[in-house]
N, C-alpha and C positions, 0 to 999 in steps of 0.2 A: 508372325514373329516367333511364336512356338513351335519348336519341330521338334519331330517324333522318332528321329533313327530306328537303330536297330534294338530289341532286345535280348538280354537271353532268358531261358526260362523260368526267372524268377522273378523277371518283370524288371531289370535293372538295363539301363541304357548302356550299351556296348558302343568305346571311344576308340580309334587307330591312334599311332603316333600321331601322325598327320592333324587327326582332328584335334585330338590334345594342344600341339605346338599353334595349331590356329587360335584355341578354345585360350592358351594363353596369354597370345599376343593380343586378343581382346578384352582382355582383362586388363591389362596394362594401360592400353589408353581407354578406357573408362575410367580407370582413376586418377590418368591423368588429365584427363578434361574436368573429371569431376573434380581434381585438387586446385585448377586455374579456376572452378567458378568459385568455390568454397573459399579460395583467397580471395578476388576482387569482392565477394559478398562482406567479406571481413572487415576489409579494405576501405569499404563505404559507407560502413556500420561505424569503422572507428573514427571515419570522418566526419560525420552526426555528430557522435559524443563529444569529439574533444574539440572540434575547430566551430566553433561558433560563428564566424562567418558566413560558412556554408550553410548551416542549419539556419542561419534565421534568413538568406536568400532563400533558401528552398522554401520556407513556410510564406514569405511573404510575396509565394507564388503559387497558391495554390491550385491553379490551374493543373502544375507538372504532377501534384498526384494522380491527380486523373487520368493525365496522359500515358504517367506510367502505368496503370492500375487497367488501360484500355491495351498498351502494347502488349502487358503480360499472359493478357487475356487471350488477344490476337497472337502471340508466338505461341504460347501451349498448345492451342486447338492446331495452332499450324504443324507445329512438332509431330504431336501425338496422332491426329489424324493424316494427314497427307505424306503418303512415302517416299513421293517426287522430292518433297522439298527437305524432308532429314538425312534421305541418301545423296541428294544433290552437291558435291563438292563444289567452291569454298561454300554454296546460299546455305549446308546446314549447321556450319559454324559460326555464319555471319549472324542469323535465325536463334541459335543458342547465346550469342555473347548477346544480343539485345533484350533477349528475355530476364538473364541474369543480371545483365545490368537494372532493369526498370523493377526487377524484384528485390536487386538491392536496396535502391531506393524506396520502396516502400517498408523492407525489413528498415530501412533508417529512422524513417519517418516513423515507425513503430520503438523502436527502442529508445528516442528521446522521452519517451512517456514513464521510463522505466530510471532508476541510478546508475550509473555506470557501474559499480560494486554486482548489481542483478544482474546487468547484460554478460560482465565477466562472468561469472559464477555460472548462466546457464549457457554460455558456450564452454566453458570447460568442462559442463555436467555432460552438453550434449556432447561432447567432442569422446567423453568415454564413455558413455551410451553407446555410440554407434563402433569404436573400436570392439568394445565385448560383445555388441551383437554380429558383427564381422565376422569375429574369430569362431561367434558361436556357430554362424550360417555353414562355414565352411566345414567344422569337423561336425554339429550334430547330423545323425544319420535318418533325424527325423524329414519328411519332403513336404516341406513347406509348399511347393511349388500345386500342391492339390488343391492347398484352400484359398485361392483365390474369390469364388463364391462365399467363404463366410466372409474374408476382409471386406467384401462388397456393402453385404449384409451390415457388417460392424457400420461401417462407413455410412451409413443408410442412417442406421441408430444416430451414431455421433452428429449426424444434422440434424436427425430430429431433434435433439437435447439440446442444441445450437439455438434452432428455432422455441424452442419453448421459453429457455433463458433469455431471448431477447425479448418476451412478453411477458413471463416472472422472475424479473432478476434476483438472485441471489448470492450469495456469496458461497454456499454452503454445494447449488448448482453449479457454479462456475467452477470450484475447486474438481467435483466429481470431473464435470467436463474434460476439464483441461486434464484431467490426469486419464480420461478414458483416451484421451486426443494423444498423447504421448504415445501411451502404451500400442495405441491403436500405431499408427504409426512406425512402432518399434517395431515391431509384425509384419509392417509392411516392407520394413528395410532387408529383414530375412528373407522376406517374398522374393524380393526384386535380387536380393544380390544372389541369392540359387539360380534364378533364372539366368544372371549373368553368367553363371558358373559350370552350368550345365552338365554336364556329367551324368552320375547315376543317376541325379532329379528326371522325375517324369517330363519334366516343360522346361523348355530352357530356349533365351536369346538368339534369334539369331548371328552372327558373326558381324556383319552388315550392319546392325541395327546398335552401335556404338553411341549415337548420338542420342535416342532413345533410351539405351540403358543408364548412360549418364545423368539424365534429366531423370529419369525417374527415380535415382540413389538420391539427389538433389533435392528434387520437392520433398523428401522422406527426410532426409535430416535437418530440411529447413521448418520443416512440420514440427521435428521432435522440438528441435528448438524453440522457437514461437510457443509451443503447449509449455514446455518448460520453465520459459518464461514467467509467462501468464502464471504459473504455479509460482512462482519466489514472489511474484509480484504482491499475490491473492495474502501471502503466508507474511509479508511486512504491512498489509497494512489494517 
């Protein structure tokens, strides 16, 4: 998925028109896939809070978390690992809308827990969260694209603190948590959108690899979210 062009001598990746005008049109639909999942995620979120109908079949079927919680499982590993089935036209958009969908639904399932006032609040925190980290990815001239190894790293931590919290619960831990889970996350969204963006960055996307670049902007702002959450939630009660 990373590729390494040409450089000049100062270590900066050399682009033609040609690659440019591709390096664009892949940017485009990444955020247009990533804007249809981002709305039906919305979409089924707002169906939880306001239509009570829905939500109380959904709960008085508990089985369908499961299900969903298993298919989400099973389309990630399928995305992320098998290249057959994300480059495979329509199985990796059929593959993308079922994952999105069964993560809506658990993002649903989670935000009834929450008042509607919090769920608003941390999607339009998230929502300009990831606009400023966007705009930052694109003009700083920092290459985020090298430290993949420490987000790992980070990521490593942030489960371990996971794991300990669910065997010292605190409040004091959970706040840390969730606010390291954001940030971390936020890091990661700079990660992944240079790699889309490719250019001067050392690592970058391949062209091809659209339906992977989208899922991975995806998990990242549904992360920010979720941690964000969890923070307004920690902070009202």
């Amino acid at each position: 998925m990373a590729s390494y062009g040409t450089y000049d001598p100062e270590g900066l990746r050399i682009f033609n028109f040609e690659e440019k005008s591709v390096r664009h049109a892949f940017i485009r639909k990444v955020y247009s896939i990533l804007t249809i999942q981002l709305g039906l995620t919305f979409a089924v979120i707002c169906l939880f809070l306001f239509h009570a109908p829905t939500r109380k079949w959904f709960f008085e079927r508990p089985e369908l978390f499961w299900i969903a919680l298993g298919i989400s499982l099973v389309m990630i590993i399928a995305l992320a690992c098998c290249e057959s089935v994300r480059r495979q036209v329509p199985l990796n958009f059929i593959c993308l809308f079922v994952f999105t969908l069964a993560e809506a639904l658990l993002l649903g399932t989670l935000c009834v827990r929450f008042s509607r006032d919090e769920v608003m609040m941390a999607v339009g925190i998230t929502a300009l969260i990831c606009f400023a980290l966007t705009l930052f990815a694109m003009q700083t001239k920092i290459d985020f694209t090298v430290m993949g190894g420490a987000l790992l790293i980070g990521l490593l931590c942030l489960l371990v603190i996971g794991l300990v919290g669910m065997f010292f619960p605190s409040k004091t831990l959970h706040v840390v948590y969730a606010s390291l889970g954001a940030f971390l996350f936020s890091m990661y969204l700079i990660f992944d959108t240079q790699l889309m963006m490719g250019g001067s960055h050392r690592y970058s996307i391949s062209p091809d690899e659209y339906i992977f670049a989208a899922l991975s902007l995806y998990i990242d702002i549904i992360n920010i979210f979720i941690y964000i959450l969890s923070l307004l939630g920690a902070s009202n009660n």
